[in-house]
N, C-alpha and C positions, 0 to 999 in steps of 0.2 A: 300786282298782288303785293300786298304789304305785311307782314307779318305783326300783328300787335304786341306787347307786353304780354299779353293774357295768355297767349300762342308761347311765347319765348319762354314765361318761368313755368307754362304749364309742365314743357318738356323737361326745367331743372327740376320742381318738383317731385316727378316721375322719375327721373334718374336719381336724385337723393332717395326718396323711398326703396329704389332698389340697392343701392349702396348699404342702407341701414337693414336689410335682410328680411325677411319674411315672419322672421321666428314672431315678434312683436311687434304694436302699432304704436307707430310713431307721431308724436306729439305736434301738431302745426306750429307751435310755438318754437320749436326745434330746428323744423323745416326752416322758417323764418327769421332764425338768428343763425344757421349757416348758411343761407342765401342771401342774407342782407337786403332781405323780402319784408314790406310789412305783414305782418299777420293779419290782418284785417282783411286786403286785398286779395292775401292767399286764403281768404276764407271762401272766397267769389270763385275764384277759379279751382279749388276744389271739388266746391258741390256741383261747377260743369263737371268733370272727371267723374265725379260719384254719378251723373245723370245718366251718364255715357258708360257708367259701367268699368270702367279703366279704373276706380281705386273702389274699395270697401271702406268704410266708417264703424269705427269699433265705440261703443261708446262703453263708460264708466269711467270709474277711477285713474284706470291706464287704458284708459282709449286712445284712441290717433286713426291715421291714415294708414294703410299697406297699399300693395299691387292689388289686382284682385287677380292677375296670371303674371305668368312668366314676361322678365324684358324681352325674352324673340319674340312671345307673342303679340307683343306691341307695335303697328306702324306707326312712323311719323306723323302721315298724314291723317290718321285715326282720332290723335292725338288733338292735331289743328283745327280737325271738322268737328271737335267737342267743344273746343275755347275761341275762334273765330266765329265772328257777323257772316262771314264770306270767303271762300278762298279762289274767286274769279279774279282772272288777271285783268279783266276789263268788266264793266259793266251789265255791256252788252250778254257777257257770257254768265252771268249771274242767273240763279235758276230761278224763274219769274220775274228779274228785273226787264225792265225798260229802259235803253237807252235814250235819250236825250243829244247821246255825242254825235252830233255832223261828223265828224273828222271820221270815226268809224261806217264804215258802209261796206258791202258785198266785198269788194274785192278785197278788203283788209281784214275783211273777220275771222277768215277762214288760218291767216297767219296768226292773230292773236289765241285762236282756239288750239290750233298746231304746238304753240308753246306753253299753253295751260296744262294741257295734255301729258307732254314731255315732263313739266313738272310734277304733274300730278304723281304721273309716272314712277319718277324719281322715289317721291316722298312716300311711294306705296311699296317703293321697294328697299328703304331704311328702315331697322328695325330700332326699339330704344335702344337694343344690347350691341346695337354695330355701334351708334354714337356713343355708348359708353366704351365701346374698346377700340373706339375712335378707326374701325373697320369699313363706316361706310365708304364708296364709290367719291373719289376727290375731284372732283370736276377742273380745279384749279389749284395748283402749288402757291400762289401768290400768298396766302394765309397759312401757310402749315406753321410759319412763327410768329407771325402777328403778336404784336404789343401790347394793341389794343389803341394805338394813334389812327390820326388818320391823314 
């Protein structure tokens, strides 16, 4: 499973919106010069959010974007199943897909499934407001200072 761009700024998006407060809707153009986001692209992965229901579209003069609820009430994985093709970690596991891979068969699928699972898991039990208060479950220290090198 790969996480796309679409998936990644959906959730900065989402946590900018909630930063800038509820009171008023916030302008995409805004969104997209403090995320160093084109506008254009954030125009795409909004109206997923808006289809999905996770933001409201205010329109007029001072239209914009808000939440449509609360960060707790946001999961992760909510989020990714609006802006993601797919959140299978194989193929195979793809709901109507059809594999193609040899390399997968009976005895290994059942492993690949186990850890979709686990993730999925994970991702159902982060909320946006843990990753804003940076609260969620750290599976690994190697990154709590990361650079941003590799």
């Amino acid at each position: 499973m790969r996480i796309s761009t679409k998936g990644r700024y959906a959730l900065m998006v989402l946590i900018d919106l909630a930063e800038q407060g509820q009171d008023k809707p916030v302008s995409l153009r805004s969104v997209a010069e403090r995320q160093g986001i084109s506008e254009k692209y954030l125009e795409g992965i909004v109206a997923r959010l808006g289809a999905a229901n996770l933001v409201d579209s205010i329109r007029g003069k001072y239209g914009g974007y808000r939440l449509s609820k609360s960060p707790k009430e946001y999961t992760i994985i909510e989020i990714l199943l609006a802006t993601e093709e797919s959140m299978a970690i194989i193929s195979t596991l793809d709901e109507g897909g059809v594999s193609t891979d040899t390399v997968i068969n009976e005895r290994t699928v059942g492993f690949w499934a186990g850890l979709q699972n686990y993730i999925h898991d994970y991702l159902e039990n982060v909320t946006l407001q843990d990753v804003i208060d940076g609260t969620y479950a750290k599976l690994d220290t190697k990154y709590d200072n990361w650079d941003g090198s590799i």
